[in-house]
N, C-alpha and C positions, 0 to 999 in steps of 0.2 A: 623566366627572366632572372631568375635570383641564378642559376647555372651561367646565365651569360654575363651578371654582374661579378661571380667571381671568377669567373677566365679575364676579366678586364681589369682586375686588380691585380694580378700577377705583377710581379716586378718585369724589369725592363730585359735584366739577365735573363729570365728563364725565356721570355719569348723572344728572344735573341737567341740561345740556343736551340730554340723549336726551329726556329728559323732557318738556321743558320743546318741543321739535318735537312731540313729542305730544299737546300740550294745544291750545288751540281759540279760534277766536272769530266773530265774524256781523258782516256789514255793510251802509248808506246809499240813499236811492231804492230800495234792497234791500228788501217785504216780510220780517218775519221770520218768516212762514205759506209763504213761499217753499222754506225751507229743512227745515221740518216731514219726518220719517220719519227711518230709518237710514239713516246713510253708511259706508263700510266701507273697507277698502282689500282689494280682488279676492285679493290676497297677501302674504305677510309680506316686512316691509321690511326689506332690510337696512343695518345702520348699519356705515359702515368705522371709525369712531373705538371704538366699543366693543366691536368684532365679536359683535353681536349681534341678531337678527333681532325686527320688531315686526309685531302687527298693533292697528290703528287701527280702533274704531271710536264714533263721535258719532251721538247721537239727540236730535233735536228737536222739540219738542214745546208749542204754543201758551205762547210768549215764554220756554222752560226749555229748557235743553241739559244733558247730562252725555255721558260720556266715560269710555269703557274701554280702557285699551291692558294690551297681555299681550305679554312679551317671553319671547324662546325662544332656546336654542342651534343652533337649524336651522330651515331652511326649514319645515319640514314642520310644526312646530311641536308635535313627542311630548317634548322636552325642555324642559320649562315652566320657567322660572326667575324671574318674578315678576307680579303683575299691579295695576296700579294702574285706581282708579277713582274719577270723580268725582261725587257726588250731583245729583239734579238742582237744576239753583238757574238765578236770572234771565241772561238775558243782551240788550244792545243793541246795537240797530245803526249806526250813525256816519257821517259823511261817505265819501263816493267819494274813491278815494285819484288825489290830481293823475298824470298821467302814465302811470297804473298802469290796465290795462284789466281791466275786470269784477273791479274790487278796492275793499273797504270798511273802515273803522275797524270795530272789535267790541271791546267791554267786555263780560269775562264774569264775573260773581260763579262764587266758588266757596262752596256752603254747607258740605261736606263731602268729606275726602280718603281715601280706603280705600285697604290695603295689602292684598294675598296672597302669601306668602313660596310659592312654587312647587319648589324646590329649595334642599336643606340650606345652601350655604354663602350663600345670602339669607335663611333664617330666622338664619342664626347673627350676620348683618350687622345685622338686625333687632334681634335680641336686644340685641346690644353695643351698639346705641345708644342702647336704652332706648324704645324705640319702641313705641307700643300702652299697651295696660294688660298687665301680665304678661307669661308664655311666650307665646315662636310656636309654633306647629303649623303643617305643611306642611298650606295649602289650606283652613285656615281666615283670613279677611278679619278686619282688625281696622283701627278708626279712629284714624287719626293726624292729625286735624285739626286741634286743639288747640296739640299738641309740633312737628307734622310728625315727618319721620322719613328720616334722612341725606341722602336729594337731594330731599326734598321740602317744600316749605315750611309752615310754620304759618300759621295763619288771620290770624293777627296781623299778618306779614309779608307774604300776600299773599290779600288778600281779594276779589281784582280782578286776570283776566290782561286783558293788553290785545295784543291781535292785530291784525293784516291775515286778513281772509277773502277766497279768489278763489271765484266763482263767476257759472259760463257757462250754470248751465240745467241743464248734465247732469252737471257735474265740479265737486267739491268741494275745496279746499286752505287752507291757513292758511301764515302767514308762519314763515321761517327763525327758529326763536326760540332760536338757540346763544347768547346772551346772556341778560340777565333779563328774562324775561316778565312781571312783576309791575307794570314801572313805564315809562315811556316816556324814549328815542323806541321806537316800533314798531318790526317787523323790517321792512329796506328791500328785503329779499327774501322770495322766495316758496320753501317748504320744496319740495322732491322728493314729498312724501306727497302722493300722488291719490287721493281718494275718488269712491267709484258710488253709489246710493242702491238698497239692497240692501229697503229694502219702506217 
């Protein structure tokens, strides 16, 4: 408990940029029937700024992407502390990025933002902010598209992330996004998070 009490003190920046690597985008000369099925990451990532582990995973699906990431206190992933997800909605593919090999602009609409408070001191995080309609309950999803909800933004604010996506054929990745995803320049780096395409 005392590992899940301090991932729930973290400030609102850091788990905004945890976040914010987690989120997604599609790229240029790229079909985007290319990229069609699930990508996953083989195992939970671990982040050194919030000590906390994630797993990643995007489905695509005739010109629609959505996006589930579930963060944990361990590898193994039995200590669940939250999970966000995002609805399916459009996304495009963009220019080939100069310099940059097997890498593309992507604009991804977001239609919808889901929250699951996985462990108490993140429904309580939840709670204090006002986040959802009413109470959390551990493990029930609730939509904070609207409000957003502490590191995650409102529709208002960002209705559009704007990415680098790498892809080789067989390995999936999106751009470093420790800054704001919502509005450009892009990330001039390429995240750590390697995706497979698991079906």
């Amino acid at each position: 408990m005392k590992a899940l009490t301090r991932v729930a003190s973290l400030g609102s920046s850091a788990l905004a940029a945890l976040l914010a690597s987690a989120c997604a985008s599609s790229g240029g000369g790229l079909a985007p029937s290319a990229l069609d099925g699930r990508w996953e990451t083989a195992q939970r990532i671990y982040n050194e700024t919030n000590r906390i582990y994630g797993h990643y995973a995007f489905e695509f699906n005739n010109r629609q992407w959505t996006h589930t990431f579930t963060a944990s206190a361990d590898a193994e992933g039995r200590q669940g502390l939250f999970r966000y997800r995002v609805l399916a909605s459009p996304f495009r593919i963009g220019a080939s990025i100069p310099g940059a090999a097997n890498a593309w602009e992507g604009d991804f609409d977001v239609k919808g933002r889901y929250l699951t408070a996985l462990a108490p001191p993140f429904q309580d995080m939840f709670s204090k902010s006002q986040c959802g309609v009413g109470s959390w309950s551990l493990g029930q999803e609730q939509d904070v598209t609207d409000k957003g909800c502490a590191f995650i933004p409102s529709s208002t604010k960002c209705p559009t992330e704007r990415d680098v996506i790498y892809f080789d054929g067989n390995t999936l990745g999106f751009g470093d996004r420790s800054g704001d995803m919502c509005s450009l320049p892009r990330p001039a780096k390429a995240s750590n998070v390697k995706l497979a395409r698991s079906r």
